[in-house]
N, C-alpha and C positions, 0 to 999 in steps of 0.2 A: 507185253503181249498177253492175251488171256484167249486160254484154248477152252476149251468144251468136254471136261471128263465124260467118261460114259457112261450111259442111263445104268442105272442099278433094276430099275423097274421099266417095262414097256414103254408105258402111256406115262413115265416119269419125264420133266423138265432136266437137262442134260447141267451138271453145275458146271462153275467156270473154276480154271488154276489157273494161276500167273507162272513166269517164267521163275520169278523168285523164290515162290513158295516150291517149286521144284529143285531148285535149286539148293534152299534149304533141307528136304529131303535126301539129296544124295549129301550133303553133310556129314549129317547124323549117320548112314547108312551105309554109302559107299558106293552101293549099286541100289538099283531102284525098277521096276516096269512097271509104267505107267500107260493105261485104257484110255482112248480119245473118244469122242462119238464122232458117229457118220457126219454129221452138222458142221465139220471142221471143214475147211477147204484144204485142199492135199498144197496148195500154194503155203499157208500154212505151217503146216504141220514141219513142208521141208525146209523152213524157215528156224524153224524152232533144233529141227536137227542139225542146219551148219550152223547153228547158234554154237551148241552145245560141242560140236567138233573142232570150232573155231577156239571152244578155252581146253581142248587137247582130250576131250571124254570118247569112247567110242560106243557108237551109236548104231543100235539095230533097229529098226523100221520096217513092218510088216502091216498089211493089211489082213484079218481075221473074219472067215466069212463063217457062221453059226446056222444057217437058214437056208432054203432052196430059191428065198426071193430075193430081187437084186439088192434089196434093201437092208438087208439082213449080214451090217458089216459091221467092224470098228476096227480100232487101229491101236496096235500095239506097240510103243517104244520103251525098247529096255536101254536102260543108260548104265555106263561101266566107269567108273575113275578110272 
C-alpha cells in the first residue's frame, strides 16, 4: 500500500511511503509520527491503522487542521511498539 506523505511546501506534489519503508522506521526507532496529506482517503489511512494494530503496535490517528479553510488539513499517526 502507498500512502501520500505531506506536502512540505504548498503548491508542492505530496510524496509517496510504503507500508514497509514505515515499517522499517519504527525498527530503527521504536516509535515514529508520521504526516499524511489531505489526498489520502480516510478508507485508507484506517486501513493502514488495523494494519499496524493487527501486528500488536498501538496506534494514534488524528486529523490536524492548520488553517480557517476546509482544506487546510492533514493527518497525523504516531505508532508505538
Amino acid at each position: 500500500m502507498e500512502l501520500k506523505a505531506a506536502r512540505t511546501e504548498l503548491n508542492a506534489k505530496p510524496k509517496t511511503i510504503t507500508l514497509e519503508k514505515i515499517e522499517k522506521a519504527l525498527e530503527k526507532e521504536g516509535q515514529k509520527i508520521f504526516y499524511f496529506d489531505r489526498e489520502n482517503s480516510h478508507k485508507d489511512l484506517m486501513e493502514m491503522v488495523e494494519y499496524f494494530e493487527g501486528k500488536g503496535l498501538s496506534v494514534y490517528f488524528r486529523e490536524i487542521r492548520y488553517g480557517l479553510d476546509e482544506n487546510d488539513y492533514l493527518y497525523e499517526v504516531h505508532l508505538l511498539v
